[in-house]
C-alpha positions in Angstrom: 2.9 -45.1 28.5 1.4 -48.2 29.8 2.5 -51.7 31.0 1.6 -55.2 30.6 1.8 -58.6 32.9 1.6 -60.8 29.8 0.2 -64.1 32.0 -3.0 -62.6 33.2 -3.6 -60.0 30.1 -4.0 -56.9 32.6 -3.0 -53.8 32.3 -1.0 -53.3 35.7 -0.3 -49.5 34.9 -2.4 -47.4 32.2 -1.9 -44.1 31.4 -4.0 -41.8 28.7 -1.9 -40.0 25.9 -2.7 -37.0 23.6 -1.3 -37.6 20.3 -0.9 -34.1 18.1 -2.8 -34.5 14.4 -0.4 -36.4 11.9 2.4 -37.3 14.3 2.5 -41.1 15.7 4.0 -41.5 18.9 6.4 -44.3 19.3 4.8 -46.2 22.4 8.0 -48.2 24.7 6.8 -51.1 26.4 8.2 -54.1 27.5 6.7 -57.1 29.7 7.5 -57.0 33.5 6.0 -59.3 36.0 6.5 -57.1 39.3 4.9 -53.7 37.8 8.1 -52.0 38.0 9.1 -49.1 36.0 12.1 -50.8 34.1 13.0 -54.1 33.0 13.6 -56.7 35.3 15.0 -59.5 33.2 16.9 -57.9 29.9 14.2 -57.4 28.0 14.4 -54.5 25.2 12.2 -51.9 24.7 9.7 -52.4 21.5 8.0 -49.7 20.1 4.5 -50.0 18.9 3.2 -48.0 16.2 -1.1 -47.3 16.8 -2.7 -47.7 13.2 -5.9 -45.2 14.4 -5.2 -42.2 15.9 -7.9 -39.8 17.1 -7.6 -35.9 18.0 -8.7 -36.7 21.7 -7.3 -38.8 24.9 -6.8 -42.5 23.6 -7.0 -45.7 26.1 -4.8 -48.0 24.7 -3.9 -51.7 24.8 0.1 -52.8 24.8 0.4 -56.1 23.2 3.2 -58.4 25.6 6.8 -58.2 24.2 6.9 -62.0 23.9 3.5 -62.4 22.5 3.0 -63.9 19.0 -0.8 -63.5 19.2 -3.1 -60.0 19.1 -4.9 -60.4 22.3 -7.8 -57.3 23.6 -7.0 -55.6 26.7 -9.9 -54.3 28.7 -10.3 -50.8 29.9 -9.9 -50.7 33.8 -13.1 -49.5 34.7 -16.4 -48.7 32.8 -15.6 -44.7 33.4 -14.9 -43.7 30.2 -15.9 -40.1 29.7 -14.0 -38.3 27.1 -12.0 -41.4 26.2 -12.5 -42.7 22.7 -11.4 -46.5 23.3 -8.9 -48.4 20.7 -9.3 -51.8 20.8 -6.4 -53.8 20.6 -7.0 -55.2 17.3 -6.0 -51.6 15.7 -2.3 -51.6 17.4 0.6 -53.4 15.0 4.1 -54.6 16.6 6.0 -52.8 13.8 9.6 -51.0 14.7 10.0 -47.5 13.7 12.1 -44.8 12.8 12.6 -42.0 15.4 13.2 -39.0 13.4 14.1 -36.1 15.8 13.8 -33.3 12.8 10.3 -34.5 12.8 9.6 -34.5 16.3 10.8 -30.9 16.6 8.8 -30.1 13.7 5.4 -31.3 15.2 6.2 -29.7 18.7 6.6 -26.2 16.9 3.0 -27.1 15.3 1.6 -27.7 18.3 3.5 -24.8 19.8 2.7 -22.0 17.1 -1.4 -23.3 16.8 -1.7 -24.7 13.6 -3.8 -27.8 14.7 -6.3 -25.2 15.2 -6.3 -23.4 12.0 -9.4 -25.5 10.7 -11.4 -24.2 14.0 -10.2 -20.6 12.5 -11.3 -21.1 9.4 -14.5 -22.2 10.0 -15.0 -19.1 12.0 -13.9 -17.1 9.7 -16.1 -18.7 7.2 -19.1 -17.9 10.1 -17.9 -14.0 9.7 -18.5 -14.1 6.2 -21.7 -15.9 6.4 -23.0 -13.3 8.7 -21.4 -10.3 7.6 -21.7 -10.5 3.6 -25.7 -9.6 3.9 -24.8 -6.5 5.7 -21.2 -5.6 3.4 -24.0 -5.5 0.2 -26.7 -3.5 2.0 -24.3 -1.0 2.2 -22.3 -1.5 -0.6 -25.1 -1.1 -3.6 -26.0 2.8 -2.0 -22.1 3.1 -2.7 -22.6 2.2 -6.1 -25.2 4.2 -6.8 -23.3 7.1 -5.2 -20.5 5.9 -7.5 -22.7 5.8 -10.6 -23.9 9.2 -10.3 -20.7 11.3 -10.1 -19.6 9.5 -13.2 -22.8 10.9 -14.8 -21.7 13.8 -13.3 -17.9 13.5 -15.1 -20.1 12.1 -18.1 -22.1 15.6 -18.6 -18.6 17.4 -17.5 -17.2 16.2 -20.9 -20.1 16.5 -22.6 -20.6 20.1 -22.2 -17.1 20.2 -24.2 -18.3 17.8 -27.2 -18.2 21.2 -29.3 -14.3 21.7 -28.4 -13.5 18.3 -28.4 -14.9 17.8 -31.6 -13.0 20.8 -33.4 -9.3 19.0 -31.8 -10.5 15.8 -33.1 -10.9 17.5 -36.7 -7.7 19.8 -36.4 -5.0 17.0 -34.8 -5.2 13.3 -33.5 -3.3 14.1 -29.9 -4.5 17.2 -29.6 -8.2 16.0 -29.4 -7.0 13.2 -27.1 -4.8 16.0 -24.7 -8.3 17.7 -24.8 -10.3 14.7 -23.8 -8.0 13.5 -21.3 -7.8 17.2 -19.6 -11.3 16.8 -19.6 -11.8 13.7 -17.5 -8.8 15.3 -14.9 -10.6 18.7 -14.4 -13.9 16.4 -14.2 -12.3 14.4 -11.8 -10.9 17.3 -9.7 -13.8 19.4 -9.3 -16.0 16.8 -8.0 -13.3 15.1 -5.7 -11.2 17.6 -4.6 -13.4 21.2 -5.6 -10.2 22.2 -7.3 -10.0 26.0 -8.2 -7.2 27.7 -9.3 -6.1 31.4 -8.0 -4.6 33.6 -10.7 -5.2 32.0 -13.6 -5.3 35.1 -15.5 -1.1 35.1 -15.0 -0.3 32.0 -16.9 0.2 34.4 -20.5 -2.0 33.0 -23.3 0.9 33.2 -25.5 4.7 33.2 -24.9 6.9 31.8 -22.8 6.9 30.9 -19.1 8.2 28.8 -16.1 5.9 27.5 -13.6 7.3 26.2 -10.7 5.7 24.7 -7.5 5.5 22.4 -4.6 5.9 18.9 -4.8 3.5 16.8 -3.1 3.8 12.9 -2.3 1.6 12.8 -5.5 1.7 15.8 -7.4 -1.8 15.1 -8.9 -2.1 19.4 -8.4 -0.1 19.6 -11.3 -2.2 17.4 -13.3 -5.4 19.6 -12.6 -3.2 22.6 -13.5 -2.3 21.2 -16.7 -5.9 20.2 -17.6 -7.2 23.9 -16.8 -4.4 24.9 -19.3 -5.1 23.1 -21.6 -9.4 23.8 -21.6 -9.2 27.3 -20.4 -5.9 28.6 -22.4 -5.5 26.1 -25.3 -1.8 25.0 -24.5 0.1 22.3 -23.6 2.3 23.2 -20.6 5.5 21.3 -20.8 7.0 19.6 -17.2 10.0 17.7 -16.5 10.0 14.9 -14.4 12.2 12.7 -12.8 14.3 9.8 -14.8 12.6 7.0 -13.5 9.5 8.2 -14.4 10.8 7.4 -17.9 11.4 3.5 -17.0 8.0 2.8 -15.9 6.3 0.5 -18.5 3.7 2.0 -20.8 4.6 5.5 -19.6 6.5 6.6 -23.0 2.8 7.3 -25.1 1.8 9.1 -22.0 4.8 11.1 -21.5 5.3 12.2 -25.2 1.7 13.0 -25.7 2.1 15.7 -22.9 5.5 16.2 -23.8 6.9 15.4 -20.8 10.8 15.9 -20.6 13.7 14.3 -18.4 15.2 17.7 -17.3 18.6 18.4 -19.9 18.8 22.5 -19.3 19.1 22.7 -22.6 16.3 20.8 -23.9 14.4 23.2 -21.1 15.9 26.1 -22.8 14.7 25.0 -26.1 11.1 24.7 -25.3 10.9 27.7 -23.6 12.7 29.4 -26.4 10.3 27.9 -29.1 7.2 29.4 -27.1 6.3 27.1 -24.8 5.2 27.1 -21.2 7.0 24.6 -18.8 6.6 23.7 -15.4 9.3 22.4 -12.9 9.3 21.7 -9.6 13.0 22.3 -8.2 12.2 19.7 -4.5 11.3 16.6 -6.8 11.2 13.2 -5.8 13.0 14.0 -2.6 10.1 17.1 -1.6 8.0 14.3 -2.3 9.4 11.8 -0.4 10.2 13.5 2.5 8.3 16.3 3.0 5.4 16.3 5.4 2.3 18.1 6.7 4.6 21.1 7.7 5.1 21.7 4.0 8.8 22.2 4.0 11.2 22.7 0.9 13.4 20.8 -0.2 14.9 22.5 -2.6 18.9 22.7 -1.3 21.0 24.6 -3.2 19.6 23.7 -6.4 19.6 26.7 -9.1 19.5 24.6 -12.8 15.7 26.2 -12.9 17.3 29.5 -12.3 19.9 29.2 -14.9 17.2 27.6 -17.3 15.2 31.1 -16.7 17.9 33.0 -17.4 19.2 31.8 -20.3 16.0 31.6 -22.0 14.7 35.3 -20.4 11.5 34.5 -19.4 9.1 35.2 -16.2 8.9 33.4 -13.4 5.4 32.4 -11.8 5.8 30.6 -8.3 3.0 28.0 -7.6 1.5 26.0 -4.5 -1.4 23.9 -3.8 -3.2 24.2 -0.7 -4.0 21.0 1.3 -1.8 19.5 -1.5 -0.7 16.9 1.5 -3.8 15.9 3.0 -4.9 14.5 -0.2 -1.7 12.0 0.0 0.9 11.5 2.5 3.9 9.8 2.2 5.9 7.4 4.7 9.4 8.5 3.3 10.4 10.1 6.6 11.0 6.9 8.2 14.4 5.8 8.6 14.7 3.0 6.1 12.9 5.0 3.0 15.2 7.9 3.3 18.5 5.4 3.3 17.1 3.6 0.3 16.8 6.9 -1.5 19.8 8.3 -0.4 22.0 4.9 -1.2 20.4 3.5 -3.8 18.1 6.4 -5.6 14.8 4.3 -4.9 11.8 6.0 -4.3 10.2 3.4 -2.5 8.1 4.9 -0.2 4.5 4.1 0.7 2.0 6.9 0.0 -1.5 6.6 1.4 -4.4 9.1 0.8 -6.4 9.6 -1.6 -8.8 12.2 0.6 -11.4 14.4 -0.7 -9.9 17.5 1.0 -10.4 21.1 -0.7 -7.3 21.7 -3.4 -7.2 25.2 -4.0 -4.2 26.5 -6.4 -2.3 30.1 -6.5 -0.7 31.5 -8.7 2.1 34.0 -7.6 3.0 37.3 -9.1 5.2 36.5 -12.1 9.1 37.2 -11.6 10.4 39.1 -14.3 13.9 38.3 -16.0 16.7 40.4 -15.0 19.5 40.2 -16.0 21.4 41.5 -13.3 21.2 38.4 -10.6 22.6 35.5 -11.3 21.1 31.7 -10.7 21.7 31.5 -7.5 20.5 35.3 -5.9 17.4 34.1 -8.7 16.9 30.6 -6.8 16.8 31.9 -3.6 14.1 34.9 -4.8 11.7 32.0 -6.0 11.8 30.1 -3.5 10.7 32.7 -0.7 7.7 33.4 -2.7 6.9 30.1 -3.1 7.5 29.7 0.5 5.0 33.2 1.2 2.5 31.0 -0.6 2.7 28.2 1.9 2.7 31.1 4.8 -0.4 32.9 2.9 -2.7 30.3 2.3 -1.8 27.1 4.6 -2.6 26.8 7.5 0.4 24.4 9.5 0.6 21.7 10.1 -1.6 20.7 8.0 -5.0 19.0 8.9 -7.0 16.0 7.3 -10.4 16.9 8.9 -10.2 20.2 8.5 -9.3 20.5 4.6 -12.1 17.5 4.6 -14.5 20.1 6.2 -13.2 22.9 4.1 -15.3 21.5 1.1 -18.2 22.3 2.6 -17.0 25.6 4.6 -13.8 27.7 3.7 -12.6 29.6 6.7 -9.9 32.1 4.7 -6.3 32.9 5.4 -5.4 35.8 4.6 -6.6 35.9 1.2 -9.7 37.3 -1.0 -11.2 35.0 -3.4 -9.7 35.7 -6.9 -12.1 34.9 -10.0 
């Protein structure tokens, strides 16, 4: 704030001021003779409105309060390092409006850094500058590492044009099942090694229920039903979880492969027409919740159970190994689990996407007897599924170690099974 003897035109008190980008301070002033700090003689206030405004220190002139002429104020000395000087001739008389929302709204910009966010950009845009030269050396070795595994899952399908060709002549979906199953079982035995353990107990023909471990992505089960589909000719039926259903473009997808919502009597009919179905009694909420200690969450669920029975057929228990080092899920926080539990949303982030080691196995096959009921039934299957996890995973489970488990298998328990 500065003041002004308005006979001699000099400054008797000058003071620099900072003004923030875009906000115009209001400058007070008034003409007083004896230098005091408030007015002597009944003078008002006038505010004075600057019509330049610079981002550094400004030395202004104050025009007198009973002045009717612009007049130039000189600066009190010649020092005038870091000052950017305003001559007078760029300060109007003009009243203003005092807005305090505005006020408050510049001191939170000042307060939360914004006036610098044009001195982050530009250092930002200095990153890039620097950095994009190095992101593409490296990035074109990735793309020809990229380009040669999908020569790789080119020549994987390839090798099948002979089988692929006969579906194609025989039925429309069933060539494209056989295509598709191709590209998964490419896709898994260059990412993930997948092999399967006991294949030789999925029946080529008859009925059978396959039930397994849920992971947070149960993308196991898709490299199952591939190998079933190449090495057995069949289509193994699976039922999946309603919302499944509601997700947009899914339908083609999910009839193609028929995929069913779970009725146990649509489960019974397709088992009773022949077919082989796969179910996994955790679901959503095994996938949700369960973690690198590879618990069950199956409750006290026995519709599988009663699905078996009615229908007579085996049993065959399935797990994965390393199923959740591939993908995790973040559904064992607090807020994920209350969303499921209140409002059925499985909402919960997954992250992965690891080449680990996936190595399938295939229990012995429970035979129907018709002697136990669901429940005594339910609780047989899922110990064996459980003395699969015991067998052949090692817990809790490990990232880097299934990771190095592509290149070296250290076995648990187990002899390889052809």
């Amino acid at each position: 704030m500065m003041y002004i003897d308005p006979k001699p035109q000099q400054v008797k008190h000058v003071a620099t001021v900072r003004f923030p980008p875009h906000c115009l301070d209001a400058l007070l002033i008034w003409s007083s003779a004896s230098g005091s700090h408030a007015p002597q003689d009944g003078r008002q206030w006038k505010p004075v409105l600057p019509t330049r405004i610079t981002r550094h220190p400004v030395l202004l002139g104050i025009k007198g309060s009973h002045s009717t002429q612009r007049e130039s104020v000189q600066p009190m000395s010649q020092r005038r390092t870091g000052l950017t000087i305003v001559p007078w001739q760029t300060l109007v008389t003009t009243p203003i409006q005092w807005h305090e929302e505005v006020c408050l709204f510049h001191v939170w910009e000042e307060w939360a850094g914004l006036e610098q966010l044009e001195d982050y950009l530009s250092f930002l845009e200095y990153l890039l500058w620097v950095f994009t030269p190095l992101a593409v050396v490296f990035l074109v070795p990735f793309l020809i590492v990229i380009l040669l595994y999908l020569s790789i899952l080119f020549l994987h399908v390839y090798k099948r044009k002979n089988q692929l060709k006969e579906a194609y002549s025989n039925n429309l979906w069933d060539g494209a099942r056989k295509t598709l199953a191709t590209l998964w079982d490419g896709h898994g035995a260059i990412w993930h090694g997948y092999e399967i353990h006991g294949m030789e107990k999925i029946p080529n023909r008859g009925p059978a229920l396959i039930v397994y471990y849920h992971g947070a992505i149960p993308i196991d089960y898709y490299y199952f039903l591939a190998r079933v589909i190449i090495q057995k000719g069949r289509t193994c039926h699976s039922v999946a979880d309603h919302f499944l259903f509601k997700i947009p473009g899914f339908k083609l997808l999910l009839e193609v492969f028929s995929v069913i919502h779970g009725p146990q009597e649509e489960c019974v009919r397709a088992l009773r027409n022949g077919h082989l179905l796969g179910i996994s009694p955790g679901g959503v909420r095994e996938a949700m919740f369960s973690d690198e200690t590879y618990r069950l969450f199956w409750g006290k669920r026995k519709g599988f159970a009663q699905v078996a029975i009615d229908s007579q057929v085996p049993i065959i228990p399935m797990f994965t190994q390393n199923l959740r080092e591939g993908f995790r899920s973040l559904g064992t926080l607090r807020l994920f689990r209350w969303l499921y539990e209140r409002f059925r949303l499985p909402v919960a982030p997954i992250y992965g996407g690891f080449p680990v080691k996936f190595q399938t196995f295939l229990g012995d096959p429970i035979p129907y007897d018709p002697n136990i009921n669901a429940a005594e039934l339910a609780e047989r299957v899922q110990q064996a599924v459980q003395s699969l996890i015991d067998k052949h995973q090692q817990i809790p489970g490990s990232i880097l170690r299934a990771l190095l488990e592509r290149f070296y298998t250290k076995r648990k328990d187990y002899q390889h099974q052809n």
